[in-house]
C-alpha positions in Angstrom: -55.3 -11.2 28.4 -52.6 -13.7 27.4 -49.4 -13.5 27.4 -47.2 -13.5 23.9 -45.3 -16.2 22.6 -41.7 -15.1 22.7 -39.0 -16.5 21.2 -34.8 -15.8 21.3 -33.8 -15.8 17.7 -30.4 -17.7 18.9 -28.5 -20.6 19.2 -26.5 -18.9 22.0 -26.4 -21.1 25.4 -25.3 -17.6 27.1 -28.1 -15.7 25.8 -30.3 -18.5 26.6 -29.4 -18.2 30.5 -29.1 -14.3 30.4 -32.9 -14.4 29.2 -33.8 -17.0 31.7 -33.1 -14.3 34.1 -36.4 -12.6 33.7 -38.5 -15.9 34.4 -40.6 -15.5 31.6 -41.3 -18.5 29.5 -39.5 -18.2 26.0 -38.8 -20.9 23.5 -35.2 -20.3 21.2 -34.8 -20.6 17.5 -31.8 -21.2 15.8 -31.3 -19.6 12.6 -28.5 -19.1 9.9 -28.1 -15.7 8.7 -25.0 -14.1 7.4 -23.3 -12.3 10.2 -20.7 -10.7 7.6 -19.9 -6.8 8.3 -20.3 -3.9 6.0 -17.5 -1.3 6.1 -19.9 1.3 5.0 -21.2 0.6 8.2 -20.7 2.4 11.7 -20.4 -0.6 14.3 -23.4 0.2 15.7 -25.2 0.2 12.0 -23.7 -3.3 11.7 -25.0 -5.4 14.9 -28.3 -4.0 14.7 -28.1 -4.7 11.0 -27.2 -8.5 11.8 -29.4 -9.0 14.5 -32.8 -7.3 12.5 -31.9 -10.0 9.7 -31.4 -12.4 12.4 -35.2 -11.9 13.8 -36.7 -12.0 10.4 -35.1 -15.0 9.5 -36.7 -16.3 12.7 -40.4 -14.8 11.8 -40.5 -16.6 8.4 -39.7 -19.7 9.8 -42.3 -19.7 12.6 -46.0 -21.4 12.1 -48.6 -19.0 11.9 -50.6 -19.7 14.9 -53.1 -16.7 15.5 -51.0 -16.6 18.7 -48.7 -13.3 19.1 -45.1 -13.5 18.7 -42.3 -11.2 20.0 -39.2 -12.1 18.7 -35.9 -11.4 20.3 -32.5 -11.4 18.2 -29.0 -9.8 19.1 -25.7 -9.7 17.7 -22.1 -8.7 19.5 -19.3 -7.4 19.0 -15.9 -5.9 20.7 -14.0 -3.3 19.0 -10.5 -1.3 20.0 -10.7 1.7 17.8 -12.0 1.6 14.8 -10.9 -2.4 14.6 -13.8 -5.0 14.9 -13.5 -8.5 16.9 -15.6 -10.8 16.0 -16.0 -14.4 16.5 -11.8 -15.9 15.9 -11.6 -18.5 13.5 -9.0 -20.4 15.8 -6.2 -20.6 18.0 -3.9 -18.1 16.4 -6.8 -15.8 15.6 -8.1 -16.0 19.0 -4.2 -15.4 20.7 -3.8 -12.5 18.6 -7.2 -10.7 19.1 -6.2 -11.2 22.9 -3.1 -10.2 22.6 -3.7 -7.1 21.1 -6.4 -6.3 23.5 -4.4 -5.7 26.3 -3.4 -2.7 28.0 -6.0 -0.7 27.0 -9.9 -0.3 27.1 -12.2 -1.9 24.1 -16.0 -1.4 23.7 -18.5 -4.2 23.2 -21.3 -3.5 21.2 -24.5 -5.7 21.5 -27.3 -4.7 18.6 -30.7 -6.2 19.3 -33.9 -6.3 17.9 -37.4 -6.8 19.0 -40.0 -7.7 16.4 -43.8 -8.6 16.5 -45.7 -8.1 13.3 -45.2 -4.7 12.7 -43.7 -3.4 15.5 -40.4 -3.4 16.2 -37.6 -1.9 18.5 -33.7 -1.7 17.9 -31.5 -0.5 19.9 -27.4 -0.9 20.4 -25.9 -1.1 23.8 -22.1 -0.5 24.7 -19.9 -1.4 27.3 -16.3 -0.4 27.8 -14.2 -3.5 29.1 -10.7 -3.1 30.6 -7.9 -6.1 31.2 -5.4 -6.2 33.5 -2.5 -7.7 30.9 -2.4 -11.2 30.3 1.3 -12.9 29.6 1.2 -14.5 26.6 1.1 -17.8 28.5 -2.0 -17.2 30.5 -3.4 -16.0 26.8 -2.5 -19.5 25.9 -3.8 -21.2 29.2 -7.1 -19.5 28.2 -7.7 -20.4 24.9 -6.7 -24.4 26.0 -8.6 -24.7 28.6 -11.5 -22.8 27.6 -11.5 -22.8 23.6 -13.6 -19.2 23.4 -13.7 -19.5 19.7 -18.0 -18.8 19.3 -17.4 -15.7 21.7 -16.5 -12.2 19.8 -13.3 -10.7 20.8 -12.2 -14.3 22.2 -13.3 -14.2 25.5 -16.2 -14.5 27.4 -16.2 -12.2 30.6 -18.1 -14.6 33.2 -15.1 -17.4 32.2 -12.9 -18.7 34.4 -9.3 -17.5 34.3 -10.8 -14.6 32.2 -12.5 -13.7 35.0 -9.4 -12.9 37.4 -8.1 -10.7 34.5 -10.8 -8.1 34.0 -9.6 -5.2 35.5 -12.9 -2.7 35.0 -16.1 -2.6 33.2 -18.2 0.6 32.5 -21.5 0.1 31.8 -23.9 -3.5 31.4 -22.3 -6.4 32.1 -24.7 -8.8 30.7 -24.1 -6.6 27.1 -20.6 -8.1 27.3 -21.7 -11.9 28.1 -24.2 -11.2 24.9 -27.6 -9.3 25.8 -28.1 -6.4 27.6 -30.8 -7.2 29.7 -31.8 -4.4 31.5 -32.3 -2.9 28.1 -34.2 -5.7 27.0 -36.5 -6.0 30.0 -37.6 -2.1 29.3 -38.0 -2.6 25.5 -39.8 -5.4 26.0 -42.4 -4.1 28.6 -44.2 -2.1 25.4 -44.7 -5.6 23.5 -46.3 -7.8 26.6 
């Protein structure tokens, strides 16, 4: 029996590496869906939302080889409340969202999807992410040196400086660099 082709439905270089991680062979696919929330929406609704348009974007641009596909999309998010972070749009967006972060746990929610032919998986993962407080000039050391501005929330966990400010996480860490793996791997076992 052979094995499916899978493909990551992502341009994501830290997706890319977290996937890697299994030592399977994958291929990745870019592709340019709207990412744009729906109020309507619980947060959870919304990633999975973005990341099942996200895989079938992928599907209709593959060539139809006979061969079967699994594809893999996800999307991310960090919230504080009932206020979504997404990806800032620059500097000031990026200080404030940290900024505003501090002193007090947020939850990052990764949506994925899984989708080969007709079957398909979803499933939301959650972390809650603590910081020890930043001063406003190690904020801005941080978004210098590092320019976070493709990550949600404004930061990327596994960065450095960022790094020496996380003060506790509860639950997967990989769901805060961008895929849950662990979740993955399981979901994943039911399509290979």
């Amino acid at each position: 029996m052979y094995q499916p082709r899978l493909i990551l439905a992502s341009q994501s270089p830290r997706r890319k590496d977290i996937l890697s991680l299994m030592q399977l062979p994958f291929e990745t696919l870019a592709v340019d869906t709207d990412e744009s929330l729906d109020p309507s929406l619980a947060i959870e609704e919304n990633v999975t939302s973005i990341a099942r348009r996200k895989a079938e974007a992928a599907s209709s641009l593959i060539e139809k080889t006979g061969q079967r596909t699994v594809i893999l999309a996800a999307d991310t998010v960090v919230a504080k409340g009932n206020r979504i972070y997404g990806k800032p749009a620059g500097f000031d967006e990026a200080f404030g969202m940290l900024k505003t972060l501090q002193n007090r746990s947020h939850r990052v929610y990764t949506g994925f999807v899984l989708l080969s032919g007709d079957k398909s998986h979803t499933e939301c993962v959650t972390t809650t992410v603590e910081f020890e407080p930043m001063s406003e000039r190690e904020i801005t050391r941080y978004l210098l040196a590092l320019q976070p501005y493709d990550k949600a929330g404004s930061y990327g966990i596994q960065d450095p400086l960022m790094a020496c400010h996380i003060k506790r996480i509860e639950g997967c860490y990989y769901n805060v660099v961008g895929l849950p793996l662990s979740r993955v791997c399981k979901a994943l076992k039911a399509f290979l």
